[in-house]
Every structure is written in structure tokens, then in C-alpha cells.
C-alpha positions in Angstrom: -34.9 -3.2 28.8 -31.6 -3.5 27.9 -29.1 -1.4 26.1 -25.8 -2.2 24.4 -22.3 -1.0 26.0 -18.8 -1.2 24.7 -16.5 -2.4 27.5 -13.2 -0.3 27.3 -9.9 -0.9 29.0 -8.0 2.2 29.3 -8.4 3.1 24.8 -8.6 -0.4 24.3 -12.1 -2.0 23.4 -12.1 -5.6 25.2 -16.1 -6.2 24.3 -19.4 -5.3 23.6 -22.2 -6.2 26.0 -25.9 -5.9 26.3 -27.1 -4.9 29.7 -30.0 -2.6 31.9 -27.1 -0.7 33.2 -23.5 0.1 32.2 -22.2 -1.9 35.8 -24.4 -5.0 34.8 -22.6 -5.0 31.9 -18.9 -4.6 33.0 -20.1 -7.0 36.2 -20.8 -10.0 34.0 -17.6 -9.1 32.0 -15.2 -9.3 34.3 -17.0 -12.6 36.2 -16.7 -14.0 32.9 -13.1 -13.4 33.1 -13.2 -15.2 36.2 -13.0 -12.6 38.9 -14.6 -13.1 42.3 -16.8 -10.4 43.7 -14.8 -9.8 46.4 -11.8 -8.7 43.8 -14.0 -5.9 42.0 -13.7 -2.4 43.1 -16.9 -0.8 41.8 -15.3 2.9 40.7 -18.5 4.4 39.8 -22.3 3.9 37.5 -20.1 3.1 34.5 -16.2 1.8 36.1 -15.0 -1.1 37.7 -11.4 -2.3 39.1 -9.7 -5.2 39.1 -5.8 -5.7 40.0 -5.0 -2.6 38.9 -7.4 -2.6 35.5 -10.1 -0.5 35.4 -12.5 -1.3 32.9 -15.3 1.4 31.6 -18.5 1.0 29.6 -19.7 3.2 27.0 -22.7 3.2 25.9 -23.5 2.2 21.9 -26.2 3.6 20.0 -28.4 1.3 17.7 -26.3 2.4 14.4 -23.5 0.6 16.1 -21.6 4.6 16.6 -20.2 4.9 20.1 -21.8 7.3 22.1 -19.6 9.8 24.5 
């Protein structure tokens, strides 16, 4: 089962993914951006770093509203 996440980059919105977990979701964002694993700093369940960005996911509900 999946869910839908908004991918945030400090209060910008960089994407909108659908993933089982809000990691999954920011994982296969930032490989898409090309990043090796190696260069991701896993911050937390729903944060990950990379160069000095940290990127969080947010979790959307079906309405399209942004939960927080």
C-alpha cells in the first residue's frame, strides 16, 4: 500500500511522490536527482540530506490538502 507524500525543501515544494513510507519516497527522489547512496544522510522516518539540502516529506491526504 502506498500513500502520497509532498517532498519539501526547506518551504519550498520540489515534488509529489507516491510511496509505502515517507523515506521511500524522498529515497527515490533524490536518486532521481542523481545522488549516490553513499551521499544521503538519512535525518530521520521522514528527512533526508544531501550537500547541505535536507529534503522532508509530508504526507498528502486523498483531497490533495497537505497534512501536518
Amino acid at each position: 500500500m502506498s500513500s502520497t507524500f509532498e517532498l519539501r525543501s526547506g518551504k519550498r515544494a520540489v515534488g509529489v511522490r507516491a510511496a509505502p513510507t515517507a523515506q521511500q519516497a524522498l529515497l527515490d527522489y533524490v536518486r532521481g536527482l542523481g545522488v549516490r547512496d553513499d551521499e544521503i544522510v538519512r535525518l530521520g522516518p521522514d528527512a533526508v540530506a544531501w550537500r547541505g539540502a535536507v529534503f522532508r516529506a509530508v504526507p498528502v491526504s486523498p483531497d490533495g490538502a497537505r497534512r501536518t
